[in-house]
C-alpha positions as CSV (number, residue, x, y, z in Angstrom):
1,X,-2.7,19.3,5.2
2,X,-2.7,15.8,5.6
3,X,-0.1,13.2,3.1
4,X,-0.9,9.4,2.5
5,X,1.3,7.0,0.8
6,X,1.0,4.0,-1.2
7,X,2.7,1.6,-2.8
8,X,0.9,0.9,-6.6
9,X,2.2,-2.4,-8.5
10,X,2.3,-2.8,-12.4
11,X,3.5,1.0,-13.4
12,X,6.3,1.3,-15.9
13,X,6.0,4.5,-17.6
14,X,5.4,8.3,-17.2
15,X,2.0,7.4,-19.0
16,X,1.2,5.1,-16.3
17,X,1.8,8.0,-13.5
18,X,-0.2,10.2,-15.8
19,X,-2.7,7.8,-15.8
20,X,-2.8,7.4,-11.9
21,X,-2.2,10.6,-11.0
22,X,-5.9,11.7,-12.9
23,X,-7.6,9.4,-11.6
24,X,-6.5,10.0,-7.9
25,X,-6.4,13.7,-8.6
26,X,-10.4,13.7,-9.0
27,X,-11.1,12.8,-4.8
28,X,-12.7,15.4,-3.2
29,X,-9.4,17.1,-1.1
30,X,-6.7,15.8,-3.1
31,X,-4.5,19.3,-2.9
32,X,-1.6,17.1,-4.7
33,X,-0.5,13.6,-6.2
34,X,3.1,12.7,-6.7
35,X,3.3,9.4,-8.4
36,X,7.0,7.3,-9.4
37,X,6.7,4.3,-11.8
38,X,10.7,3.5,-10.7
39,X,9.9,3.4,-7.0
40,X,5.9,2.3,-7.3
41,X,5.1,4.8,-4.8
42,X,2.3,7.6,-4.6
43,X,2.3,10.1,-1.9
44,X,-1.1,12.4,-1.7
45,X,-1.2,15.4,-0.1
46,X,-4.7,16.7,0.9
47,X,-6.7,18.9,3.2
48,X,-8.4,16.3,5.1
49,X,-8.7,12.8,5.7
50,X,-8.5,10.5,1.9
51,X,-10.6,7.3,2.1
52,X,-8.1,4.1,1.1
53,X,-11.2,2.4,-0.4
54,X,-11.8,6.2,-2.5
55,X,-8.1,5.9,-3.7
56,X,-7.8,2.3,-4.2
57,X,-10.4,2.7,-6.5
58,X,-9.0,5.7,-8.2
59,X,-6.0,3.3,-8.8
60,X,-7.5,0.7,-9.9
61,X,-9.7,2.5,-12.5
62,X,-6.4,3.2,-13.7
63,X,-5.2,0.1,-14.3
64,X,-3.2,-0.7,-11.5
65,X,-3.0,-2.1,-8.1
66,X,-2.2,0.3,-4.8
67,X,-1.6,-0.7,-1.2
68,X,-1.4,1.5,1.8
69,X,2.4,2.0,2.5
């Protein structure tokens, strides 16, 4: 198991880390997402290597905006 974190900008709610959370949940390996609006952070657990472009664009379908932390 491999975990990858990132910092995503512009979530407020527990609808917005629903929202992420889906859309990140869908990449191929993603064994768990754990998303906080208070601390803007996401932290993916997987069984492999995660493309950043794969889950910057999970974010960013989304709504919002991520960097790798």
């Amino acid at each position: 198991m491999a975990e990858f974190e990132y910092t995503v900008t512009g979530m407020t709610c527990g609808h917005c880390e629903a929202s992420v959370r889906g859309e990140v949940s869908k990449i191929e390996g993603v064994q768990d997402v754990r998303v906080s609006a208070a601390s803007g952070s996401l932290t993916i657990v997987a069984s492999g290597e995660v493309a950043d472009d794969a889950v910057l664009a999970a974010v960013d379908e989304a709504g919002y905006s991520a960097v790798r932390a």
